[in-house]
N, C-alpha and C positions, 0 to 999 in steps of 0.2 A: 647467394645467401645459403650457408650449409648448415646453419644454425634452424633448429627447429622453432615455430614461433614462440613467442611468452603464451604461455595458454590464460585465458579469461576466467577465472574460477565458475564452477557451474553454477554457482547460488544465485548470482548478478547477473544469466541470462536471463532474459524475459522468457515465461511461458510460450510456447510452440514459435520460436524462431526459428525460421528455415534458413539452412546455411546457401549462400549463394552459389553453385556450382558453376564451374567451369563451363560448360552444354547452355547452363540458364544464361550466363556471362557472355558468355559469346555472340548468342541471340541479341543482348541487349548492346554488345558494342556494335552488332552490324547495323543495326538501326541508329545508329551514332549519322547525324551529317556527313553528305559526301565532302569531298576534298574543292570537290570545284563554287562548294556554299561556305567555305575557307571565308572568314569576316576580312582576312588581309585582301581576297581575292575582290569582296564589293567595292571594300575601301580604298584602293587601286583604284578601282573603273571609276569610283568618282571625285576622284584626285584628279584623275585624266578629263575626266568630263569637266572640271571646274575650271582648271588651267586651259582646256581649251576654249571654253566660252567667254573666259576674263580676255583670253588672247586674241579673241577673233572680234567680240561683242564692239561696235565701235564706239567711240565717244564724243559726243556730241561738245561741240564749241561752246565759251562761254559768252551771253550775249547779252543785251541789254533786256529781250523778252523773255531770255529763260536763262537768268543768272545762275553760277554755281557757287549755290547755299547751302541750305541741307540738303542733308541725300541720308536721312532717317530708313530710308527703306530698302537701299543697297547695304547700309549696316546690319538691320535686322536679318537683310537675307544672308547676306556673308556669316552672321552670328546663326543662322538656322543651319547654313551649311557647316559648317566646325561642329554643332554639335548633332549634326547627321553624322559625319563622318566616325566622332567618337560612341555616340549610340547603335552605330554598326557592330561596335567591337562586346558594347558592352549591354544595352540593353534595346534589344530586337525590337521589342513591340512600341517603342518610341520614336525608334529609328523608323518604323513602316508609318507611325502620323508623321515625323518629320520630311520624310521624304513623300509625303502626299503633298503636303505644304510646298513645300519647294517646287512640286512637276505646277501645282495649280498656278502658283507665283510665273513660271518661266511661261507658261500657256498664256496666262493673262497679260503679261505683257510685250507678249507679240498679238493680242488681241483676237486670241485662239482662232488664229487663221493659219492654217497648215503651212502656206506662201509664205509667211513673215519668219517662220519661226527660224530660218538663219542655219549655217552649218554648226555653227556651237551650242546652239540652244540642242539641235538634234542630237549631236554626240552626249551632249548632258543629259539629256531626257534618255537616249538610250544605256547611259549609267546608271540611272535611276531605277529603268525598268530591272536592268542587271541584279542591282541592287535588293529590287523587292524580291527577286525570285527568291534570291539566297536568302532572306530574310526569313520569306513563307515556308521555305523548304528546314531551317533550324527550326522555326516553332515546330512545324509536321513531326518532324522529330525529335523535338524532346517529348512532343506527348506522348510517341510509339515508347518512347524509350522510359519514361512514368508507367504505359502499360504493361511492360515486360517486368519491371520492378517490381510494380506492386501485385503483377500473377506467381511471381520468381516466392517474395513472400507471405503465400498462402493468405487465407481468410481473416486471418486475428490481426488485431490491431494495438496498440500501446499507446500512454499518452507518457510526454516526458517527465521526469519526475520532479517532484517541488524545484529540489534547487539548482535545476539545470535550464530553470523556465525563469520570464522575463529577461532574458538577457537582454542587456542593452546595447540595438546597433543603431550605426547612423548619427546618433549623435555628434561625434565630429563633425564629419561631412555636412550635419545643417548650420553645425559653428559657421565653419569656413564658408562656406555660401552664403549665410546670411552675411558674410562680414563684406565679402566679394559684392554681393548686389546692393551693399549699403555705397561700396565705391563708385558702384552703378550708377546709382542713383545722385552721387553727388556730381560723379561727370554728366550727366544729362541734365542737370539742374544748373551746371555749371553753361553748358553751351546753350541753354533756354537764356539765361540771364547776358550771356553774348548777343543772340539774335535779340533780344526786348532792347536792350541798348543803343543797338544799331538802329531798330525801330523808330526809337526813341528822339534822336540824334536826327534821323533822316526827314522826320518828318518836319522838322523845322527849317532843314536844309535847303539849299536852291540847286538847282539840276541843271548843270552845264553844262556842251560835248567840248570834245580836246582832239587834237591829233597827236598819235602817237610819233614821236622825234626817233627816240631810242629806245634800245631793248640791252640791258646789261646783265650781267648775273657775278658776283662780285665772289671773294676767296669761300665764303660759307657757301656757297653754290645757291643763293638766294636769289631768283631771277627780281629783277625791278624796270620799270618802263617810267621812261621820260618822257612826259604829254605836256602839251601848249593848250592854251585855251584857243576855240577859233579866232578871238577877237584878236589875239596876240598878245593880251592885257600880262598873264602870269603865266610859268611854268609850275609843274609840280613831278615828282619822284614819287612815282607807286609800288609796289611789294607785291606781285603774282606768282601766282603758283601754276598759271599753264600762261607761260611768255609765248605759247607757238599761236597762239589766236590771236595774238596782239601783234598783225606786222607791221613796219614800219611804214607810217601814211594814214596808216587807218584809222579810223573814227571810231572812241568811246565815248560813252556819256559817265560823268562823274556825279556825285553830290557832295556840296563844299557847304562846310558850316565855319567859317574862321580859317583857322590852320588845320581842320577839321576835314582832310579829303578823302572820297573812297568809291573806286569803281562799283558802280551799278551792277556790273556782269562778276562782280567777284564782292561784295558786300563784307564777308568777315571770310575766315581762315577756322573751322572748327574741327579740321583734321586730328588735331591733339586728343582734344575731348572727344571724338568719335572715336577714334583708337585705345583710347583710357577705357571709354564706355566698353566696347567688343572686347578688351582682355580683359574686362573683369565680367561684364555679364555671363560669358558663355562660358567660362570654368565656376562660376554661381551658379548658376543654373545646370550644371551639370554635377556639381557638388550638392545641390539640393536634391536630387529627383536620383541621386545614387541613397543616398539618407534617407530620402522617404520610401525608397524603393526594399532598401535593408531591411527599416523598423518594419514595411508591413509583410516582407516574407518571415520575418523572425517572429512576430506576433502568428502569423498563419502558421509556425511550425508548433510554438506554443500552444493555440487552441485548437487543433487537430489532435483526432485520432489517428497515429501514424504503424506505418508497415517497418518491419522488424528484417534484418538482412544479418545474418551473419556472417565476416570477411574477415580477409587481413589488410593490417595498414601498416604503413611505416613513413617516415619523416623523410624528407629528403636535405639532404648534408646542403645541397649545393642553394636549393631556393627555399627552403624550410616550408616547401606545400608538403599536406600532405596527400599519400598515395593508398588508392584503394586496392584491393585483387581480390579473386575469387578465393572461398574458401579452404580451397586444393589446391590451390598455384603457392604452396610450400616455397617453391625457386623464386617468386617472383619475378615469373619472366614476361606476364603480361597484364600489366597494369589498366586498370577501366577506366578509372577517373581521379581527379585530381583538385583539391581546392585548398586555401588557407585554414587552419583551424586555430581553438584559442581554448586552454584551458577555463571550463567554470565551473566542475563542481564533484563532490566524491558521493557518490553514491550512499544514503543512508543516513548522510545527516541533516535532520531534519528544523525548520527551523523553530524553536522555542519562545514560547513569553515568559516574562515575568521577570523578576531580577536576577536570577540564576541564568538566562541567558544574556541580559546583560554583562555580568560579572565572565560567562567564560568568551567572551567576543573577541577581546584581545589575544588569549590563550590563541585562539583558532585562528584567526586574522595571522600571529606569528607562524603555526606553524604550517599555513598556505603557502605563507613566504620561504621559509625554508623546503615547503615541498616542490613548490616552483622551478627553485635555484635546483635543487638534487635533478629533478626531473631533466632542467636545461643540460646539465652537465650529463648526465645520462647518455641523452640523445647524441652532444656534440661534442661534449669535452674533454680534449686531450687524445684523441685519437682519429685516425684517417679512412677508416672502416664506416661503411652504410649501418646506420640503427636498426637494430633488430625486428625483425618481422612479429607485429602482436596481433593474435587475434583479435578481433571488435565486434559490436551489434551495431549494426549501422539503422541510426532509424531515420524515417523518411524518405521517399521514395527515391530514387537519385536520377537524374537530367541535367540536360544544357540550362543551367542559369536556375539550379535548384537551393534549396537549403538544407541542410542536413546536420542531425548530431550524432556521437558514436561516441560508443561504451567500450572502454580498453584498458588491459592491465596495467599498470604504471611502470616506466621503463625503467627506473629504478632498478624492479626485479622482485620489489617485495611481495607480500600476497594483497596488494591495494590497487583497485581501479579508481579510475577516473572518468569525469564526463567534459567532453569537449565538443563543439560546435562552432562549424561552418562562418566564417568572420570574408569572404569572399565566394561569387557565385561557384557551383560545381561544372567543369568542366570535363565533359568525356577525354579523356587521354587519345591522339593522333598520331599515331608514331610515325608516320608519314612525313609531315611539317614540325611537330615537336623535335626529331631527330636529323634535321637538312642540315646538311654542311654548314649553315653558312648558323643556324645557331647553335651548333659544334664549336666551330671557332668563336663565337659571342662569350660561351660559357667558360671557353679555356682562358680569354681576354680575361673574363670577370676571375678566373679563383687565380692569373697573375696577377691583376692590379689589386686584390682586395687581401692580398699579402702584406703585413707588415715587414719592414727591414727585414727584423728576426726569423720571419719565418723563410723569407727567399735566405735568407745565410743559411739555414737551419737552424734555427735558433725556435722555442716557443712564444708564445706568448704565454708571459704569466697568468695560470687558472688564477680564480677569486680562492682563497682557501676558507676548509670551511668553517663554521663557526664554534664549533666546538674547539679548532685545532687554534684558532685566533682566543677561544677564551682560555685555556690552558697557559697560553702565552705572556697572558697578563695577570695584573697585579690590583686587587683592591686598595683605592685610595680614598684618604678621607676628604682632598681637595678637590674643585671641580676640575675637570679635566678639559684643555683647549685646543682649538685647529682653527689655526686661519689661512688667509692666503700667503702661498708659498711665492718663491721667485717666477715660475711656471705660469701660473696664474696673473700674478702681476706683471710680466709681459704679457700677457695678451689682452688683460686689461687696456696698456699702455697704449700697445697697438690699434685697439679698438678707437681710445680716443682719440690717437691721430687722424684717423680714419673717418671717424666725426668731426673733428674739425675741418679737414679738408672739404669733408662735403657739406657740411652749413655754409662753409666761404663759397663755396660752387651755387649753393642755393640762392644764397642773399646775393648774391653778383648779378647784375641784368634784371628782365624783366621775368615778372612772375610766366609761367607758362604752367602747361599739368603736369606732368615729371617731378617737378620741383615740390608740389601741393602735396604730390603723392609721399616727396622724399621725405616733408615734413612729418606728415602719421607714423612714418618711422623714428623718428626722433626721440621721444617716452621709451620704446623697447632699448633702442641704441644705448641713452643712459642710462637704464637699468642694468644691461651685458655691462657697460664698463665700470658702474659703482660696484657692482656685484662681483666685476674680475680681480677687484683694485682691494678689495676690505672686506670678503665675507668671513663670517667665524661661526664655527659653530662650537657648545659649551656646553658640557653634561655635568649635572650638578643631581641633590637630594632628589630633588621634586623631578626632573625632566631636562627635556631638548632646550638651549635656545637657542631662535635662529637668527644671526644679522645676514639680513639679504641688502639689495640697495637702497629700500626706503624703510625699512619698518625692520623691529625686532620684535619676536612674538616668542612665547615659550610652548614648547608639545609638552604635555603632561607624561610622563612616562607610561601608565596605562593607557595612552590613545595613539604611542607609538607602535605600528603593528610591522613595519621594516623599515629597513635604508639599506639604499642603493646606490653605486656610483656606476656611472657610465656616462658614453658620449660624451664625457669632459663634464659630467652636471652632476651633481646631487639630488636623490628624490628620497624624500621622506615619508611614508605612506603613513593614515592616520584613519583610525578610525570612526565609525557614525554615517559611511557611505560621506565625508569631507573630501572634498579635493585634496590630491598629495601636493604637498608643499617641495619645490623644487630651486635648489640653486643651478644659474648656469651663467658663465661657464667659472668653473674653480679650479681648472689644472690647463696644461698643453699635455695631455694623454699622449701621443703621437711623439712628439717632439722630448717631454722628458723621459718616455724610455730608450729614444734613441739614443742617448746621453747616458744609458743604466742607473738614472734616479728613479727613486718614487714620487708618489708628489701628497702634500696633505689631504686632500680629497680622499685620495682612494686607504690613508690609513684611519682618519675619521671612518669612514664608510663600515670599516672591517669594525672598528673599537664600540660604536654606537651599536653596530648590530648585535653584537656581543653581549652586549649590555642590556639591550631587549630582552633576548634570551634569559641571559645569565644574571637576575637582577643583586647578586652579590658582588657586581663587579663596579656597584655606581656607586659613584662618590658621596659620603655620608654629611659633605657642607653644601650650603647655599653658595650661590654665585654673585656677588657683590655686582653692581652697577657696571663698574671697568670690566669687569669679565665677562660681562653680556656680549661683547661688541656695542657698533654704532652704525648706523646706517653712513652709508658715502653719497646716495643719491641726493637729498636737498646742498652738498657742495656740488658736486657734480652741475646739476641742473643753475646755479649760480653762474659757475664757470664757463657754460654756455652761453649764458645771455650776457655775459661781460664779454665774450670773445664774438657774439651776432653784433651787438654795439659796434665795438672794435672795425669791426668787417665793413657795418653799413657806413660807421663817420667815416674811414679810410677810404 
């Protein structure tokens, strides 16, 4: 980089900011983790450690005195290990209770007798210990490396200013986890109500033995055994899932209620629902405690008094983290740390009451939006050169698994900063492992594959243009103006519901099992992707937006429209009052009709509404009659399903 950085105007430093020097920098990367406390390096050893104790650990037969039932606490532990191994990577001080949990678990049931403990439990326990060292040796060091920051930033301290505070994190992340442990909960509710049944059923039962005749396993690879009663009276055809216990001659005991028969030593089958239960509790529970772990570093950066660092940052083209550096390393040649950042706020605007800030909400709300887009495009748009190096105040002290925000000129170019904050933990930069061959070639894979056609030909990808240059272009009208769904879109509508039908016929065919339970909660989103691919429109008329999505038509007022957006094949409408943005998806084949050199209505909607934001001489001076609303597709849609589930089950 020969470009000098964007300098920070001096007004918008905080009072006695020390710039972070290279000598100070240095200090603080050598106190960075060694190479060999590498989170890949734990996470390895107890990969190794798990695979060989699953592999060596033997497995007891199934038997009349200790049938195989539940096994609640092989799930739990296998669900402790997964998210041991992912809180190694990400959050230390969980990963050190979790793997406390796990050594006491492996100890106690070898009945903490050194003799029992087996050669897998050893190798696993000696992962564990692996494990904690690296664990103890990153916390050690981030706090040395807290201490060098904050002696690096002198005495004085800052608090962040209004509107770069309450940020909101984690949110997400508790959506999706609570959504995740509600599935949780329903598979565990579900295999509760299997074993009560069996319960149920057995206890009226009469208890028989049999000999086992045969042992068969049919084209589904379903093992089954063929048993006699002793008396000789009846046969019956059982369904196991370990045939190797069951040889041939041998003696079970059954309990038969009617046509009602079922092996003592094998009672029910609840592998489904245990499996259901383990892939959704442990990305739940790992999706929660990333959420709650967010909200409370971002509230703790919020009510702190924090240390002041002056640096330079810049964006990276290839993964959009961004990068810190000392504030002399002009070349950027030695980068300290590195984390995800997210614009929230410009410095000096403060928030107001009363109806004057009501009334200018939308004004400002627009032109965030359009500062956003300049910004984006700044950074990455339309050329193959790294973003320019800007000076910043980095506040907060910086470490392994810190938070942090920073104050920087807007790349733009103009004389406006911006405040942005830390949206993923701080990571010290490694040039060691960050730069290994092997993800050298990862990164080269990703910027071949994440080439469209056009760009492997040399062709571009069409920028978004901007909105001044789309309002120029156009024309006031006094009708409303429409976009619906184009051919693009109504293929993949089309696609979508073939895609549905095929898998409802899979569902309804046979018997219920969990896959199928689960396919169903997918069923509501599916019809709404394919009402919404088949019939969305959107109408700009006097008053505002309407929107036909797949079930409903709603109208955005024009003052509460503060942007639109097209991307990823969807429309987003952003609306003001702190409202959820209203989103259609999907309304184009993005992909596929610029392969073709179409455009598609989505993305000219997207340009024309946005314009109209702006430009409010460019909206239509009538109302939009009923027909011109649109209509929602979802209540046919959802019709057409349960006439085609019928269909399926009389057939």
């Amino acid at each position: 980089m020969s470009e000098l950085p964007l300098p920070l105007p001096a007004e918008h430093i905080p009072a006695g900011t020390a710039a972070w020097r290279s000598a100070d920098a240095a200090r603080w990367s050598a106190a960075a983790p060694r190479r060999w406390a590498h989170p890949l390096v734990a996470m390895g050893a107890l990969a190794v450690g798990m695979v060989w104790f699953i592999d060596t650990e033997p497995e007891g037969a199934c038997t009349a005195a200790e049938p195989c039932a539940t096994a609640w606490g092989s799930v739990a532990a296998a669900g402790l290990a997964l998210l041991c191994l992912y809180w190694t990577l990400r959050q230390p001080r969980l990963a050190l209770a979790g793997l406390g949990a796990l050594a006491a678990a492996t100890l106690a049931d070898a009945g903490f007798a050194v003799s029992r403990l087996g050669t897998g439990r050893l190798v696993l326990l000696a992962a564990i210990v692996l494990a904690v060292a690296t664990l103890i040796h990153r916390i050690v060091a981030a706090r040395r490396q807290r201490a060098l920051a904050e002696a690096a930033a002198g005495e004085l301290r800052h608090r962040l200013p209004r509107p770069a505070r309450d940020f909101k994190r984690g949110q997400f992340s508790l959506v999706v986890g609570g959504l995740l442990l509600a599935v949780s909960a329903f598979a565990l509710w579900a295999a509760l109500d299997v074993v009560a049944d069996y319960d149920d059923r057995a206890a009226g039962a009469s208890r028989v033995s049999a000999e086992v005749v045969d042992v068969d396993a049919d084209e589904d690879d379903v093992s089954t055994l063929v048993v006699a009663t002793l008396d000789g009276d009846r046969r019956h055809t059982l369904d196991t899932v370990f045939p190797e216990d069951y040889p041939v001659g041998s003696t079970v005991e059954l309990v038969v209620d009617g046509d009602w028969v079922r092996l003592v030593s094998e009672p029910y089958d609840l592998m489904g629902w245990e499996l259901l239960l383990l892939a959704s509790a442990v990305p739940g529970v790992a999706f929660v405690a990333n959420g709650l772990t967010g909200r409370s570093r971002a509230r703790s950066l919020d009510g702190r008094t924090l240390p002041a660092l002056g640096v330079l940052v810049h964006e990276g083209r290839e993964d959009a983290r961004t990068y810190v550096y000392a504030a002399d390393d002009h070349t950027a040649e030695h980068p300290l740390l590195t984390f995800h950042s997210m614009y929230v706020a410009e410095p000096g605007r403060q928030p107001d009451d009363g109806a004057e800030a009501e009334a200018e909400e939308g004004a400002e709300a627009h032109a965030d939006v359009d500062a956003q887009q300049e910004r984006y495009d700044a950074l990455f748009g339309g050329t193959d050169e790294e973003p320019r190096l800007r000076e910043a105040v980095l506040l907060g002290a910086p470490f392994g698994g810190a938070e942090v925000a920073f104050l920087a000129p807007e790349p733009t170019g103009r004389n406006e900063v911006e405040f942005e904050r830390s949206v993923t933990p701080v990571r010290p930069y490694a040039p060691g492992l960050a730069d290994s061959p092997v993800t050298l070639a990862a990164r080269t894979l990703k910027r071949g594959i994440s080439k469209s056609p056009e760009q492997q030909s040399g062709r571009r990808r069409p920028r978004r243009r901007p909105v001044h240059e789309v309002a120029e272009a156009m024309r006031p009208t006094a009708a409303p103006r429409s976009w619906a769904a184009d051919g693009g879109s109504r293929g993949v509508g089309v696609f979508l519901l073939l895609v549905q039908g095929f898998a409802l016929a899979q569902v309804l065919d046979g018997d219920w099992t969990w896959y199928k339970v689960v396919a169903l909660f997918g069923l509501p989103y599916f019809m709404t992707m394919v009402s919404t691919a088949l019939n969305w429109r959107l109408t700009a008329d006097r008053s505002g937006v309407w929107v036909a999505g797949g079930w409903r038509v709603r109208q955005v007022r024009w003052e509460q429209v503060t942007g639109v957006r097209h991307a990823h094949d969807g429309i987003e409408i952003s609306v003001s009052g702190g409202r959820k943005e209203i989103e259609l998806l999907p309304v184009s084949a993005g992909w596929l009709q610029r392969r073709f050199g179409k455009g598609s209505a989505a993305a000219e909607a997207s340009e024309a509404l946005r314009a109209m934001v702006h430009y409010p001489e460019l909206r239509p001076t009538e109302d939009a009659d009923a027909r011109g609303q649109g209509a929602p597709l979802g209540p046919v849609i959802a019709g057409f399903t349960l006439v085609w589930a019928a269909a399926v089950l009389l057939v």
